[in-house]
C-alpha positions as CSV (number, residue, x, y, z in Angstrom):
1,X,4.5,9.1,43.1
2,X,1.5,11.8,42.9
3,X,1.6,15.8,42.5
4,X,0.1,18.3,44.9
5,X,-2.3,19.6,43.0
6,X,-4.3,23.0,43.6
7,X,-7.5,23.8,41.2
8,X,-7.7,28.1,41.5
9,X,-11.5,28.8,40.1
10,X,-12.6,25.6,41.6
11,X,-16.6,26.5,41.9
12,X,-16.6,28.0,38.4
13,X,-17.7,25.3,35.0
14,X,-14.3,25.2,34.4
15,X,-13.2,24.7,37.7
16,X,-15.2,21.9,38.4
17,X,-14.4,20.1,35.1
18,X,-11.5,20.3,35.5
19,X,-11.2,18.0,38.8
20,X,-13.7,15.7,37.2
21,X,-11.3,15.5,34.5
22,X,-8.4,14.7,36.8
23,X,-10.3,12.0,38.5
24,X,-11.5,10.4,35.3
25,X,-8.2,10.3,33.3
26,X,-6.3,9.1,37.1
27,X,-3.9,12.0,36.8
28,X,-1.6,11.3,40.1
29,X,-2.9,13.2,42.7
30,X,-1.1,12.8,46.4
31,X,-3.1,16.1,47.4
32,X,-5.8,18.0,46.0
33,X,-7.0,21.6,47.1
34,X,-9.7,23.6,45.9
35,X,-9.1,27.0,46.2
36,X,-11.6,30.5,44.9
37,X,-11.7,33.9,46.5
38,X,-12.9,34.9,49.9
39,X,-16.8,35.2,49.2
40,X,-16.7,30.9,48.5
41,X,-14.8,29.7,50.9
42,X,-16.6,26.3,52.4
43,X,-18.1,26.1,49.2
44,X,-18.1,22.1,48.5
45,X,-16.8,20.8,44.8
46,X,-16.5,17.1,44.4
47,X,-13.1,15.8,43.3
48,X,-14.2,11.4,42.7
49,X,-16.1,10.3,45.7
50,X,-14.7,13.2,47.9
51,X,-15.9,16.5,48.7
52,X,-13.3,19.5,48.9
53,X,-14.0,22.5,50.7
54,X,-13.0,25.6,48.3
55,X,-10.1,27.0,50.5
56,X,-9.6,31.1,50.7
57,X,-6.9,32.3,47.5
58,X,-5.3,35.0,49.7
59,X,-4.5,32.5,53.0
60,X,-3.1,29.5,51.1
61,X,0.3,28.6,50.6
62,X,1.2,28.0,47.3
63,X,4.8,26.7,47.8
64,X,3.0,23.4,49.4
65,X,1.7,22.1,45.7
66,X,3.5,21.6,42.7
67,X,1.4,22.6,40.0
68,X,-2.0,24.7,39.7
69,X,-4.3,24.9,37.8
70,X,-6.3,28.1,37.4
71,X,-9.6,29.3,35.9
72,X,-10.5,32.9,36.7
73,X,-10.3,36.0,34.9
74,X,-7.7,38.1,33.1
75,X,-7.5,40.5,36.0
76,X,-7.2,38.2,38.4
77,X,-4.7,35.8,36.9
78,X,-2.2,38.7,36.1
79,X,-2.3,39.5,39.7
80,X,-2.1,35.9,41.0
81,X,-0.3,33.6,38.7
82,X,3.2,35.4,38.9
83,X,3.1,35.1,42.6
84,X,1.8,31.7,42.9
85,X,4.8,30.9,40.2
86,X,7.4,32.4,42.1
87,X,6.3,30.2,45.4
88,X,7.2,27.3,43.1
89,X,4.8,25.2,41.4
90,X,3.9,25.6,37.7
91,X,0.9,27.2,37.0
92,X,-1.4,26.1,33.6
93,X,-3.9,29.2,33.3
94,X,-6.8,29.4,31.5
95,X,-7.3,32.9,31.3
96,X,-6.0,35.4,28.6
97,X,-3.7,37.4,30.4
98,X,-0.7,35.5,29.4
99,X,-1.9,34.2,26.1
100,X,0.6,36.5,23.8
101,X,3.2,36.9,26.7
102,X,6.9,36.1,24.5
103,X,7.7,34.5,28.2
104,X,5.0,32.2,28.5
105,X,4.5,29.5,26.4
106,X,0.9,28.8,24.6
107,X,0.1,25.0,24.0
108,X,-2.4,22.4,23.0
109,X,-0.3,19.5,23.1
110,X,-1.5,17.7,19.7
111,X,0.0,20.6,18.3
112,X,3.2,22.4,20.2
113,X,4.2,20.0,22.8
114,X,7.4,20.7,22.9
115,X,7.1,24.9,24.3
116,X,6.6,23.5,27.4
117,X,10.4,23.1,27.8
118,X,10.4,26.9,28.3
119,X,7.7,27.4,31.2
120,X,10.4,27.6,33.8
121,X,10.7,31.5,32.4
122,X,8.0,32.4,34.6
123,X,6.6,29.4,35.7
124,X,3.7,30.0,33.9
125,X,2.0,27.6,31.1
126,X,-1.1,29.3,28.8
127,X,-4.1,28.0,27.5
128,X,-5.3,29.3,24.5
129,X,-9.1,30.2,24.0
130,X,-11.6,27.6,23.6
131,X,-12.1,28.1,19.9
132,X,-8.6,28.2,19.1
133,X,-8.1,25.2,20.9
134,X,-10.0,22.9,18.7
135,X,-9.2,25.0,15.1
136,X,-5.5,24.4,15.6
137,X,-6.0,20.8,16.7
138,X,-8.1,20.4,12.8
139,X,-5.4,22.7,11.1
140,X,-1.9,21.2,12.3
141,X,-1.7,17.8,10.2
142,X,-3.6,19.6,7.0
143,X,-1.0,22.2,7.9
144,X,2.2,19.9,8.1
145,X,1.4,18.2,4.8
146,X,0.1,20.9,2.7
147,X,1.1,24.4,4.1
148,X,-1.8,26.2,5.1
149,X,-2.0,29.6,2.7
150,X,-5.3,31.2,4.3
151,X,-8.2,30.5,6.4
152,X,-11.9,31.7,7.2
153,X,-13.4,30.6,10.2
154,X,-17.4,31.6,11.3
155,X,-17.5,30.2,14.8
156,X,-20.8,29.2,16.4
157,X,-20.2,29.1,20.3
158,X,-22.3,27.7,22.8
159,X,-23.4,30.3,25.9
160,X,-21.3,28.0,28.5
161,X,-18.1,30.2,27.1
162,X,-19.7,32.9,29.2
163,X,-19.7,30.4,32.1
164,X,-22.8,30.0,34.4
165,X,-24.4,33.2,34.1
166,X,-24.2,32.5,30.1
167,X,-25.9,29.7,30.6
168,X,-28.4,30.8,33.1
169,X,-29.4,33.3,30.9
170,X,-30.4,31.1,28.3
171,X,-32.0,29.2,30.1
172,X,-34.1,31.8,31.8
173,X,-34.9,33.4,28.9
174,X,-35.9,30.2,26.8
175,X,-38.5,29.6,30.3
176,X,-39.5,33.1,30.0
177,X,-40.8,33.0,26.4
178,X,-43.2,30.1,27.1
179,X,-44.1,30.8,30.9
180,X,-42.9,33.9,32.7
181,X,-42.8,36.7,29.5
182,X,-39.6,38.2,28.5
183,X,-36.8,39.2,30.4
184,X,-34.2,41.8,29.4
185,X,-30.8,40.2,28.7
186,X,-28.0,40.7,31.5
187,X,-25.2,38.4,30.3
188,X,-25.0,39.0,26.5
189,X,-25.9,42.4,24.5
190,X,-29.1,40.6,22.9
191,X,-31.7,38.1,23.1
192,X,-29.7,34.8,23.0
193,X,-32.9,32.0,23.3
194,X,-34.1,31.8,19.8
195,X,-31.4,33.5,18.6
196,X,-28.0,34.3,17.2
197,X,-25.3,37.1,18.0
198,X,-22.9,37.7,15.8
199,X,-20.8,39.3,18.6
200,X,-18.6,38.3,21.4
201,X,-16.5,40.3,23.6
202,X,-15.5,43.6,22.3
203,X,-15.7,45.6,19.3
204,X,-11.4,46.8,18.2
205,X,-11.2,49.6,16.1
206,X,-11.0,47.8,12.8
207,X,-14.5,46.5,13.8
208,X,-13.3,43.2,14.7
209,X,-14.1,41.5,18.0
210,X,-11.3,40.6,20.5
211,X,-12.6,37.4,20.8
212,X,-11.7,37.1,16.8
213,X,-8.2,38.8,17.2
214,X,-7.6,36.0,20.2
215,X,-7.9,33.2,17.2
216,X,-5.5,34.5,14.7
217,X,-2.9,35.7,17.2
218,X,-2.8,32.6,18.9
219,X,-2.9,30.3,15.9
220,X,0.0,32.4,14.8
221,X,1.7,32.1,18.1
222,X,1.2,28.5,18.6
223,X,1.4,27.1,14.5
224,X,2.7,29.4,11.9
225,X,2.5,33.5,11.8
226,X,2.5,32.9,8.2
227,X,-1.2,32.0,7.7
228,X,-3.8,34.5,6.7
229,X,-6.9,33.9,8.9
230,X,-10.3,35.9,9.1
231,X,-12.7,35.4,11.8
232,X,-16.4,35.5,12.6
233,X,-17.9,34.9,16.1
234,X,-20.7,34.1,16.8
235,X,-22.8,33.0,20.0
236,X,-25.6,30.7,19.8
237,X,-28.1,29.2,21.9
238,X,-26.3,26.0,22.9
239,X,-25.8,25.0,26.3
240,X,-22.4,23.5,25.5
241,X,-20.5,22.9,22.6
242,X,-18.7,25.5,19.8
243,X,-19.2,24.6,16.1
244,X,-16.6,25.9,13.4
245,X,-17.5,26.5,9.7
246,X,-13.9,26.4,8.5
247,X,-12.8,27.1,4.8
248,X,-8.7,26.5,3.9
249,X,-6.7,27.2,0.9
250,X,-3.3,25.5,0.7
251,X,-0.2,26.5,-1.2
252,X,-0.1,23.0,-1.8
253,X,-2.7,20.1,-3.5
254,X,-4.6,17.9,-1.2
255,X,-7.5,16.5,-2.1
256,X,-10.4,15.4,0.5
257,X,-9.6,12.0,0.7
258,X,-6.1,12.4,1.7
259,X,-7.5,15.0,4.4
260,X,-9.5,12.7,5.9
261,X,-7.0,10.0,6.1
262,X,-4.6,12.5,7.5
263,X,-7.1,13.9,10.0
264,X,-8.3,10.6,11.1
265,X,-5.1,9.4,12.0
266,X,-4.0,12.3,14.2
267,X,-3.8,12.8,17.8
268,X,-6.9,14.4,19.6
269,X,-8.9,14.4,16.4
270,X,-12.5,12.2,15.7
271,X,-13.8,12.5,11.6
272,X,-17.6,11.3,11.5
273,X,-17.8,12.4,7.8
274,X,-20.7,10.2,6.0
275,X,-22.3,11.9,3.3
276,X,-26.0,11.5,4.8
277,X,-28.7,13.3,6.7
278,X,-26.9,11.9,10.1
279,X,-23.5,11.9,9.3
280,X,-21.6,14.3,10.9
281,X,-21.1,16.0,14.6
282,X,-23.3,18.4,16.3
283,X,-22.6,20.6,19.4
284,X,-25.0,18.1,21.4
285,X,-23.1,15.0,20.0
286,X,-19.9,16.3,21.6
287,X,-21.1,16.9,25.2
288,X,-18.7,15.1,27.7
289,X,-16.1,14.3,24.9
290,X,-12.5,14.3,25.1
291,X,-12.0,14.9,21.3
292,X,-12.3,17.3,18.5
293,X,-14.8,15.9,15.8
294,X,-14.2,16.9,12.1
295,X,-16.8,16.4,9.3
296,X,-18.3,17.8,6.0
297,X,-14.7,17.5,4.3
298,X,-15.0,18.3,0.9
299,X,-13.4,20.6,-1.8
300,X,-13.5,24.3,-2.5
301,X,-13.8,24.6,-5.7
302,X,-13.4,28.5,-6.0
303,X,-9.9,28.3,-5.3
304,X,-6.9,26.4,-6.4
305,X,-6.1,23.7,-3.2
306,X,-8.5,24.4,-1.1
307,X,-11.1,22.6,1.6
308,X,-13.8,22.6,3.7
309,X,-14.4,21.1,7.1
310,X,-16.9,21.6,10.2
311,X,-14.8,21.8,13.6
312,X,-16.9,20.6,16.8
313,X,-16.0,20.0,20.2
314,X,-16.9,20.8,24.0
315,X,-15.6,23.7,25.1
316,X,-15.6,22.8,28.8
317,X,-13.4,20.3,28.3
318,X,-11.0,20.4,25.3
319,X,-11.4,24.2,24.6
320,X,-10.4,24.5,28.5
321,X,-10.2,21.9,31.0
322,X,-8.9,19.1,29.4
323,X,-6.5,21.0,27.3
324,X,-4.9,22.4,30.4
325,X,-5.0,19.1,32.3
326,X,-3.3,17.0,28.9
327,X,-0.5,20.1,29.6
328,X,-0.3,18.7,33.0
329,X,0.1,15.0,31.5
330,X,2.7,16.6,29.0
331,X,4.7,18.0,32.2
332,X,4.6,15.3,33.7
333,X,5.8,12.8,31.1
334,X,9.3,15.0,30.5
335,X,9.7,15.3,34.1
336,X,9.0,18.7,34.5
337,X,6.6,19.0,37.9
338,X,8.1,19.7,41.0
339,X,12.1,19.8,41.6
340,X,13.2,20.5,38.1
């Protein structure tokens, strides 16, 4: 037996991967909708061989599907998501709005399956931010076998985290430097083509960005509020694909080759770690991938127990899509779609 599915955001890079996503991994579907706001209704998404017509968010009943799956923003998912979960299905968002809610659980699946037995609070699943997504899937075995004491990440994140108009830009801008002349930067604060920007979001008053407060508070929500962890991110120009230079001390010894074993033989997790000029992952390596990649595993020697690793995966798909559509696998292996 299939789920009526509805895909919220369904014209947005999110949207759209996701139902590719649901297609390729033969998620059971007995109905699929597409559904986005008012200016793109007839908008046509492909779902497999089909084409879906995006249907209007304020004239569709919700209490006709049993689980939705939404990408839009904050401000729209705080309006929409506890309305479309009181009309019954369970909704998996991929906003931030409910990220640090204590009523809504916060899950990647390789690493806190079991808080989805608690989404029937509000009916109401989160996904955590893209760059969270693959550090806690690296961090959870190291964490489970050596108790992770502190952590500094420098993120390097791809312009597709800013969706099309991040990656229009780039693309604009990379044409307009050997054709059309420079154009002034719409999207992001600074020239991204040819460039880097040590900023994403917005500035806090500790004069850290919100997008680097989102990774500790929801590696502390979904692992352990016991680890120390200092962010940097940063945006780069990379269509898709985030890149994390990750440095770990442990309370306890473990040594490289023990991390790698442990690493290579957990869930969701790829190590390419071959100590030459093409052995590891880069951001373009990733594209279309289901996993997280680790390499570069090797010591820190400038602490007691403490590592090294390079994080890599796309962002479209486990940072967002996929994570939210494994939840949906996860939901529906305990039973926990529809009647519950």
């Amino acid at each position: 037996m299939g789920y009526r599915v509805a895909v919220v955001g369904a014209t947005g890079n999110v949207g759209r991967e996701m139902l590719n996503i649901l297609e390729e991994v033969e998620f059971p579907v007995d109905a699929i909708h597409a559904i986005a706001s008012r200016k793109s209704i007839g908008v046509e998404v492909s779902f497999g061989d089909r084409i879906l017509k995006c249907k209007d968010v304020e004239q569709f009943d919700f209490s006709t599907v049993d689980l939705v799956l939404m990408s839009v923003s904050g401000t729209f998912s705080k309006e929409w998501a506890p309305k479309i979960g009181a009309a019954g299905p369970i909704v998996i968002d991929n906003s931030s709005a409910w990220r640090m809610d204590p009523d809504v659980p916060l899950v990647v699946p390789e690493v806190n399956p079991d808080d989805v037995e608690w989404a029937d609070r509000k009916n109401i699943i989160a996904n955590p931010n893209c760059s969270t997504a693959q550090l806690v899937v690296a961090l959870k075995p190291l964490h489970d076998r050596a108790r992770i004491k502190r952590v500094v990440v420098s993120t390097y994140q791809s312009v597709s985290g800013a969706g099309k108009e991040g990656m229009d830009e780039l693309w604009d801008q990379t044409k307009g430097i050997f054709v059309l002349g420079p154009s002034e930067p719409k999207t992001f604060p600074k020239q991204i083509a040819f460039n880097v920007i040590p900023f994403i979001g917005a500035f806090n008053d500790d004069g850290y960005t919100d997008e680097e407060e989102k990774m500790w508070r929801e590696t502390h929500k979904m692992m352990d509020p016991e680890i120390a962890l200092t962010v940097t991110c940063v945006r780069v120009p990379v269509m898709v694909g985030h890149s994390e230079s990750v440095n770990i001390e442990f309370h306890e010894p473990l040594d490289e080759d023990e991390a790698r074993d442990l690493l290579r033989n957990s869930p969701g997790l790829i190590v390419i770690d071959q100590r030459h000029d093409k052995g590891y992952m880069t951001p373009k390596e990733v594209q279309g991938e289901f996993p997280v990649f680790v390499s570069r595993i090797r010591r820190d020697p400038t602490v007691e127990h403490g590592l090294n690793l390079w994080v890599v995966a796309d962002n479209l798909r486990k940072g967002a899509a996929l994570n939210a559509i494994q939840i949906a696998q996860l939901l529906a292996e305990r039973g926990l779609i529809g009647d519950r």
